[in-house]
C-alpha positions in Angstrom: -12.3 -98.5 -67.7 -12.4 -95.3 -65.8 -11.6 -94.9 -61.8 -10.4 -98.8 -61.6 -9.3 -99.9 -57.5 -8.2 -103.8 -56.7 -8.4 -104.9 -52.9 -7.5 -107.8 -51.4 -10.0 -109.2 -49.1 -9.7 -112.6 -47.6 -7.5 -115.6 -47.9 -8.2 -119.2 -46.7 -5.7 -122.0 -45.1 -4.6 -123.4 -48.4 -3.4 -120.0 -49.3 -6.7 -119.0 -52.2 -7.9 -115.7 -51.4 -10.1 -113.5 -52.9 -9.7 -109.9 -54.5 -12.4 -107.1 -55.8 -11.9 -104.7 -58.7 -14.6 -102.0 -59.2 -14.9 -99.8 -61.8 -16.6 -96.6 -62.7 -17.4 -94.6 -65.9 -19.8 -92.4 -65.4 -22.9 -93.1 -63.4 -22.4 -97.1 -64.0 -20.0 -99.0 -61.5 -19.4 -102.5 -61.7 -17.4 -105.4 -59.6 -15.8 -108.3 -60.3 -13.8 -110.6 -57.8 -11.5 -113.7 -58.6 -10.5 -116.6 -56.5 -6.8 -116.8 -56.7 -5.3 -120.2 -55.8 -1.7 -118.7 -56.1 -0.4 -115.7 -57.3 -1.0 -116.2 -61.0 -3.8 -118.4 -61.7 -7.4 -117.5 -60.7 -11.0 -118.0 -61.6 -13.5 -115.1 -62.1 -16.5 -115.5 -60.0 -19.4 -115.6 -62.2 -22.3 -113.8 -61.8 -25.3 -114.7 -60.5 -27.1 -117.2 -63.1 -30.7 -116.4 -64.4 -30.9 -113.1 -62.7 -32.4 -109.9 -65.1 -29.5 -107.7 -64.1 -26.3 -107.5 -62.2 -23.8 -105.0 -61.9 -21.3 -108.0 -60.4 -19.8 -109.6 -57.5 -18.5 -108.2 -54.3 -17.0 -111.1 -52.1 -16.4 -110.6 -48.2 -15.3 -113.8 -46.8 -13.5 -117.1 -48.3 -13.5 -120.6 -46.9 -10.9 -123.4 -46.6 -13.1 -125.1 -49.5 -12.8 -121.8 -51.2 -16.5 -121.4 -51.4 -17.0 -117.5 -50.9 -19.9 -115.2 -49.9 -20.6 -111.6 -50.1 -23.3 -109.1 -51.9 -24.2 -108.8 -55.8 -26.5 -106.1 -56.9 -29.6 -107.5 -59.1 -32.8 -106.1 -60.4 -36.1 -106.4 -58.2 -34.2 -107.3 -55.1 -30.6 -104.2 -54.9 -28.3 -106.3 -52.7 -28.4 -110.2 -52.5 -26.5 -112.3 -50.4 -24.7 -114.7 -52.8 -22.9 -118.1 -52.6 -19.8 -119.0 -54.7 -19.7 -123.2 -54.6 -17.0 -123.4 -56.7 -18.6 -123.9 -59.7 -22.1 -121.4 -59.5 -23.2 -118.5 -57.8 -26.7 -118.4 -56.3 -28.2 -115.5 -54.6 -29.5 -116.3 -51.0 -32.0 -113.5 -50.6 -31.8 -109.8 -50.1 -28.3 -108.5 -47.7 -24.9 -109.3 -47.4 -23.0 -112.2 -46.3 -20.2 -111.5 -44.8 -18.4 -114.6 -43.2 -18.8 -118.0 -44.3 -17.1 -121.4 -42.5 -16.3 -124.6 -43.8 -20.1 -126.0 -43.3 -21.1 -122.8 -45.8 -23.1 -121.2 -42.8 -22.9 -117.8 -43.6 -23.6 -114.8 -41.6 -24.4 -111.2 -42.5 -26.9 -108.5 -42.3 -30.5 -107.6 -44.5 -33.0 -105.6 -43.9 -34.6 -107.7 -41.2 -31.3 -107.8 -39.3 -28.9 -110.2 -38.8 -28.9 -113.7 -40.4 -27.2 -116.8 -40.4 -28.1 -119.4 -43.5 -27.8 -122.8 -42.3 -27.9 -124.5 -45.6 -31.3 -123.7 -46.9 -33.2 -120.8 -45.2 -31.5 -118.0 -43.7 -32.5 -117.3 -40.3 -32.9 -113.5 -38.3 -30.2 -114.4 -35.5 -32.3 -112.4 -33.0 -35.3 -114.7 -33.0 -32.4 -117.8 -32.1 -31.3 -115.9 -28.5 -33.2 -115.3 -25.2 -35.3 -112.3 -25.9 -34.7 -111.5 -22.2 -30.9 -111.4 -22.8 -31.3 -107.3 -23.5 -29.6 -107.8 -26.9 -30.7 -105.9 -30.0 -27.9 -107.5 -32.6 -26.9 -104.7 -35.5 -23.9 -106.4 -37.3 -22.2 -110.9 -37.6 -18.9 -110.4 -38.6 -18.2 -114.3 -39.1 -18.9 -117.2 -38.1 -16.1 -120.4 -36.9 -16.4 -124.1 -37.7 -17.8 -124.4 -34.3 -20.7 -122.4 -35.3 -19.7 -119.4 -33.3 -20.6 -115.9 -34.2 -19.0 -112.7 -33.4 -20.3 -109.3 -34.2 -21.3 -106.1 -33.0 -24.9 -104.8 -30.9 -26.2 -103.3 -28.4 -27.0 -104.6 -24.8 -28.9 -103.0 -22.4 -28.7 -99.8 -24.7 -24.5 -99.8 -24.9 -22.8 -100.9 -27.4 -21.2 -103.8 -27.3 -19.1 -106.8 -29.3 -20.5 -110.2 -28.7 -20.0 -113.8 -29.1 -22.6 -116.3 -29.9 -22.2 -120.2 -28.8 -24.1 -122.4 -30.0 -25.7 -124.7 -27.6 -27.5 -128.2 -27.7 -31.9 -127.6 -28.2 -33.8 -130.0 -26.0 -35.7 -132.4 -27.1 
């Protein structure tokens, strides 16, 4: 192991939280993250299963189930949003997840913009807001258990933070 860095990155109300080694030897760099649930005991979040290649894990965001999202590099698709249930982790398609809430909606960015997976599909958050608004969304930063997301954009051509609220769809 050559060039080795640990960093802290999130920690959840029952005090887990999540922390990200990468390593480099020459051109290759790799990731790993563990869930701790204390100080000394923690599990290794596996890789994604079934994928051809993978370079490892790089977790953003924690939950209080501590389910965790972030990116994983893998062949044919570079970075995939993954999902950490405790047990497996799945990749969600091509991006990054970046917050996750105790429902496992997570939030994050790809190359069509910026998402929000609601359980099975994950969704290009612009489509879901009045395209009249003047809004062009560049960044979610997370997402609450009321389904609120914050995150960065432009309005009206200035940049802006915002806040999204869910509301109730007619029926």
């Amino acid at each position: 192991q050559v060039n080795g860095n640990t960093t802290v990155i999130a920690i959840n109300n029952s005090g887990q939280f999540i922390v990200n080694a990468g390593f480099s030897s020459g051109d290759e760099f790799t990731f790993s993250t563990r869930l701790y649930n204390n100080s000394t005991s923690f599990t290794e979040i596996p890789l994604i299963a079934g994928e051809l290649s993978n370079n490892g894990v790089l977790s953003l965001a924690i939950n209080n189930q501590g389910h965790v999202t972030g990116s994983a590099t893998v062949t044919d698709v570079g970075q995939s949003v993954f999902f950490y249930d405790g047990t497996n982790t799945i990749s969600l398609g091509s991006g990054s997840g970046v917050g996750i809430n105790d429902m496992d909606q997570i939030v994050g960015v790809n190359a069509d913009g910026v998402f929000i997976f609601d359980g099975s599909t994950l969704n290009n958050l612009s489509n879901l807001i009045d395209p009249s608004s003047g809004w062009v969304l560049q960044q979610a930063k997370d997402i609450n258990n009321l389904g609120q997301i914050i995150g960065t954009g432009f309005l009206n051509g200035e940049f802006h933070g915002y806040l999204l609220t869910p509301t109730a769809v007619p029926v």
